[in-house]
N, C-alpha and C positions, 0 to 999 in steps of 0.2 A: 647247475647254474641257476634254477630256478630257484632252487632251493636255499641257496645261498643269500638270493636275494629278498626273501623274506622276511628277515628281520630288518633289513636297513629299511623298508619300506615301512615296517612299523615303528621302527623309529620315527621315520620321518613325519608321519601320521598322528604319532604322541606330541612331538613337538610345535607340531601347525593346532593340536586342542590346547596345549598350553599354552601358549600364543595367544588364542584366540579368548580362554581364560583372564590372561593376566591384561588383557586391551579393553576390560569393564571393570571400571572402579564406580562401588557405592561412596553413594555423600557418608562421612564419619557419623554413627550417633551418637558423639559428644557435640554436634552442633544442634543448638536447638531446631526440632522439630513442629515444633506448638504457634510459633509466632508472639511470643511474648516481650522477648529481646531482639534487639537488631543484631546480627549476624553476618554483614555484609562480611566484615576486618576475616572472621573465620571464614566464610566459605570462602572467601577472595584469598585468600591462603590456600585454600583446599584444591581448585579449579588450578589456580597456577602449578601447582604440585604436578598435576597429572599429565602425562605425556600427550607431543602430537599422536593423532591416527586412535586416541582412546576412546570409548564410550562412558561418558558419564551418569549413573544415573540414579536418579533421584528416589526417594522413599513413596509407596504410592501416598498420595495426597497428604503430603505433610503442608506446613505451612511454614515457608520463610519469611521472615521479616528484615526488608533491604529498605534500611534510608538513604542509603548512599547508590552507588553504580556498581553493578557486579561487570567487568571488561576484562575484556579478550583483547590484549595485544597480537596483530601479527601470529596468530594459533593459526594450525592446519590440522582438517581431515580428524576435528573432533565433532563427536554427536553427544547433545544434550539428550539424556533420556528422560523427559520432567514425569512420566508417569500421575499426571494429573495434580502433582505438586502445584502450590501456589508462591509467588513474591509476590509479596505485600507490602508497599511502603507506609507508613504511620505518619509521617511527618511530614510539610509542605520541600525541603530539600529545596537550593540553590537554583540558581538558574541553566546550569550546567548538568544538572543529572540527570541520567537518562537509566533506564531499569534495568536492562542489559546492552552494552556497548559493542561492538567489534568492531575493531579496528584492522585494516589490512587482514592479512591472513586470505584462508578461502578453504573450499572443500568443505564446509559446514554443514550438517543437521539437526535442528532444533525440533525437536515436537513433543506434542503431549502438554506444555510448560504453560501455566497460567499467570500473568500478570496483573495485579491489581494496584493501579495507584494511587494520591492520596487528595485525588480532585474530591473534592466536597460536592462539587455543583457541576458534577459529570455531566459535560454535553454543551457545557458555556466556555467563550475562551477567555484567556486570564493571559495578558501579554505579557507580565512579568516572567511567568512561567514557561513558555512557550513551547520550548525547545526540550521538556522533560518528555522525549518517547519513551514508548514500552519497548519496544528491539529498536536500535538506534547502529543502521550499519553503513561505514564507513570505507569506502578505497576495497570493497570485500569480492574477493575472487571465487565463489561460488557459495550459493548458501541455498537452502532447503529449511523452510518452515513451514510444518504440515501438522495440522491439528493443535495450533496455539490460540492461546484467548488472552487479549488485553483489552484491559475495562479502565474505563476512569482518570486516564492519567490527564494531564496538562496539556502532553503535547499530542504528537501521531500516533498512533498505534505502531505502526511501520514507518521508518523513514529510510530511507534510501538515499544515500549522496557519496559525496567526494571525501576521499583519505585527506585524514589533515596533516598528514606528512609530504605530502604528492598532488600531483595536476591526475591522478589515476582516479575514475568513476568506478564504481562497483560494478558489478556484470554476474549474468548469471547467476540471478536471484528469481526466486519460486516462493509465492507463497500461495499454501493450498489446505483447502477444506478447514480455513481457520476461520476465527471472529473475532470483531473488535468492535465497544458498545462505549458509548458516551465519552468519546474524547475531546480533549479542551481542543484541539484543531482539526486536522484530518484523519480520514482512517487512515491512508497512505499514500503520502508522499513520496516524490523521486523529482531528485534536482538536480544529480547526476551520476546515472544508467543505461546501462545498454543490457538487453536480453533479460529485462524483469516480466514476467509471468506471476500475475494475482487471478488462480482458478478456484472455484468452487468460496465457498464460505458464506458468510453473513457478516453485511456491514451497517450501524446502524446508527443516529443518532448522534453525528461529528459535530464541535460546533461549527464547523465551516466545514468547507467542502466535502464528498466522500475521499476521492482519488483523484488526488492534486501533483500536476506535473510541471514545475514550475521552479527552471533553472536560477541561480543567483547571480547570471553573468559569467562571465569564459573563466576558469573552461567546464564549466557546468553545462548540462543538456542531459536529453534522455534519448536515445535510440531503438526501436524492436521492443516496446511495452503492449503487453496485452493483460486484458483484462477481461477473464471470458468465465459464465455459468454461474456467478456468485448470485446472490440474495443482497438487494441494498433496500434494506430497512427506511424506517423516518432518517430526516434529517432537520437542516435547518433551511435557512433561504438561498443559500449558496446551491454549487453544484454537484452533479454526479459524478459528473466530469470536470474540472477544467485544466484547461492548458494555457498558461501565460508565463512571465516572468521573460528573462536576458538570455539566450544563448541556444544554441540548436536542438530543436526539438523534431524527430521522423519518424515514421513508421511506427504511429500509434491504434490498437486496434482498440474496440470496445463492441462485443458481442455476445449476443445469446445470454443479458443476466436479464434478471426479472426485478425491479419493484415495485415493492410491495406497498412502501411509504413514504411514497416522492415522487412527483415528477420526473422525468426520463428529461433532464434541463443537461444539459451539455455545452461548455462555452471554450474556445479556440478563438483566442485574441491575444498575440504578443507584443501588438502596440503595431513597431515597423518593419518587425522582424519577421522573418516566414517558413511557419512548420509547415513541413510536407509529410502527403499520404497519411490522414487520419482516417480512420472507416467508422461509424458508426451504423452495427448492419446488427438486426434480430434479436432488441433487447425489447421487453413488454414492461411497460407500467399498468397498476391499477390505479393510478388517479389522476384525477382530471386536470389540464395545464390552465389557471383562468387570469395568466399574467405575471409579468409585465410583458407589453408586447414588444418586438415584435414576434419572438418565436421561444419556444424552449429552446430550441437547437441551432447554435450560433456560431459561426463562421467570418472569422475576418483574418485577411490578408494570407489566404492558405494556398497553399499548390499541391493540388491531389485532394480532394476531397469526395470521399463513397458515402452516400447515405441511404443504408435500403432497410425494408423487411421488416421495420422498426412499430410499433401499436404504441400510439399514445393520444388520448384523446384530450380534448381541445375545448374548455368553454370558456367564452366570452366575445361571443362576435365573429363578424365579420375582419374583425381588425388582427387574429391571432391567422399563423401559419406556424408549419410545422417547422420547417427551417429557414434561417435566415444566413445570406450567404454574400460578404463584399468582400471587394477587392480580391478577389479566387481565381486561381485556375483549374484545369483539369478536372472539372466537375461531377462526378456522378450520381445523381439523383434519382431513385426509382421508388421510391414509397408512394401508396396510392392511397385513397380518401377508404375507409371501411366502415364496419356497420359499426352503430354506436353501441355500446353494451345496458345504456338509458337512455330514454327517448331526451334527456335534455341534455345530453352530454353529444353532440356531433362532432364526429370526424374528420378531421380538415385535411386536404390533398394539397399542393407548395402552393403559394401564391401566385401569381400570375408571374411568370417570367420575364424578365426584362434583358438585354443586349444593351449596356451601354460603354462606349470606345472599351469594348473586348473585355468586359467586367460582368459578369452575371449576377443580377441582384436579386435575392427573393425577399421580399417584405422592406422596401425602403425607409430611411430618416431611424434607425435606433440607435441607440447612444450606448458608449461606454461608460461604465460606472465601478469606479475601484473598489476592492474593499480594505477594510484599513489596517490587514496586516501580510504580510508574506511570509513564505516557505523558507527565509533566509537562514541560514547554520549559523548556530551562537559556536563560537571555539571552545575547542573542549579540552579542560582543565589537564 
């Protein structure tokens, strides 16, 4: 009996290698490699081609050149193998383009894959452009981006939001030990997510904010975002954080990153709307906050807010505290005053607490101040 059964099982054995063979297709080399011509029309032929549940991948470091959007409709359970390949776009491209797209679909993984797009004046923003991300994903049911790099483009580096077929948010999005330098807006955006995870990486040089959560109105929001161990680089006068915009925003973490070139400036202001449970707990800056007052770390109209553990120092007076905190409930505050790292850089511990009709205020009379453009989704072609 044993013995009989050893050949079915080496069939079965040949069969699950060939399988596993025929589920990794290489890019064609009839498609340019060099970056000379655009190539979008071919590879965009090529990717469709290939079955869900494949592995695509790519030539090590070749160079494509995409003026257009390379998109994923509705695909599952493919992985991009970019093998340190680059997409490069040459020409400024529509308002609508984005560098790679997904749309629905899920079970994703991208890595390795480099982005470069065709901002001139990487790290400024250009509102005609706005909405050109480097991964740009939509209504996506799981995705996995680990070790990607986008540079330069107009829009986000990462954007996160709603299927434009559906009221469906994306979920179960990862991006890990990647980087993204000089974007015309943010590193990464989310306007409607639940269970996004941005670990490990380096982020640097956005023109507006780093990591903007910041719904366009129902049914847009973000749910279960963390944001933990990265590296956030210079930026510009915006935040590290912020969370504003229309629609429900919960259980936001932000821990344990380090910057290097900015301010630890964190701002939680939806107007009259109210996110709940944001943490800001164990991130270090090296540089010093000397304004605007009242605080780097700002708080309005929230329920649940943790703020511990956090090192950022403080010059400009008696007039600056660490957080500022209205219209809140559910308070937790534990950050203490420490030693200064230069004798003229001093540490500041919260401002004097205040109890007023059941409102906790730390650092009174600051104002809110717009900026003048949003996280809003242009429709996609």
């Amino acid at each position: 009996m044993r013995l009989a059964a050893i050949p079915a099982i080496m069939l079965s054995v040949a069969h699950l290698g060939a399988a596993a063979a025929q589920a990794t297709t290489s890019v064609p080399s009839r498609i340019d490699p060099t970056g000379r011509m655009d190539v979008t029309s071919q590879l965009q032929r090529f990717v469709d081609s290939v079955p869900d549940g494949a592995t695509i991948r790519f030539p090590v470091r070749a160079t494509y050149r995409i003026d257009g959007t390379l998109q994923f409709r509705n695909r599952h359970g493919l992985t991009l193998d970019g093998n340190g390949t680059r997409l490069v776009a040459r020409t400024r491209g529509d308002a609508n383009r984005a560098h790679v797209r997904l749309l629905d679909g899920g079970d994703w993984t991208i890595r390795r894959l480099v982005i470069r797009g065709a901002n001139p004046n990487g790290g400024h923003w250009t509102g005609r452009a706005q909405w050109q991300h480097g991964f740009d994903l939509r209504g996506v049911n799981g995705a996995r981006l680990e070790h990607v790099t986008v540079t330069d483009v107009f829009g986000d580096d990462v954007y996160v939001g709603l299927s434009t077929t559906s009221a469906r948010w994306s979920r179960d999005i990862a991006v890990v030990d990647s980087t993204g330098m000089r974007s015309g807006r943010m590193a990464i955006s989310v306007t409607a997510g639940r269970r996004v995870t941005i670990d490990g990486g380096f982020w640097a040089r956005p023109a507006l904010s780093t990591f903007d959560i910041e719904p366009n109105g129902p049914p847009g929001g973000a749910d279960e975002v963390v944001i933990q161990h990265t590296r956030i680089g210079a930026g510009s006068r915006h935040y590290a954080l912020d969370i504003t915009g229309r629609g429900s925003v919960a259980n936001v973490v932000l821990r344990d990153n380090t910057l290097t070139g900015r301010p630890l400036q964190v701002r939680v202001n939806q107007g009259p709307e109210r996110p709940r449970n944001i943490v800001v707990v164990g991130n270090r800056s090296t540089v010093p906050y000397s304004g605007p007052p009242p605080a780097p770390i700002v708080f309005r109209n929230t329920d649940g807010v943790t703020v511990r553990d956090n090192a950022q120092a403080l010059r400009g007076g008696g007039d600056l505290a660490l957080v500022a905190i209205e219209g809140s409930t559910r308070i937790t505050p534990s950050d203490r005053a420490g030693q200064s790292a230069r004798p003229e850089e001093a540490w500041h511990p919260y401002a004097a607490l205040s109890v007023i009709t059941g409102l906790l205020v730390v650092a009174l009379g600051w104002s809110q101040t717009r900026r003048r453009t949003t996280s809003g989704e242009r429709p996609s072609r």
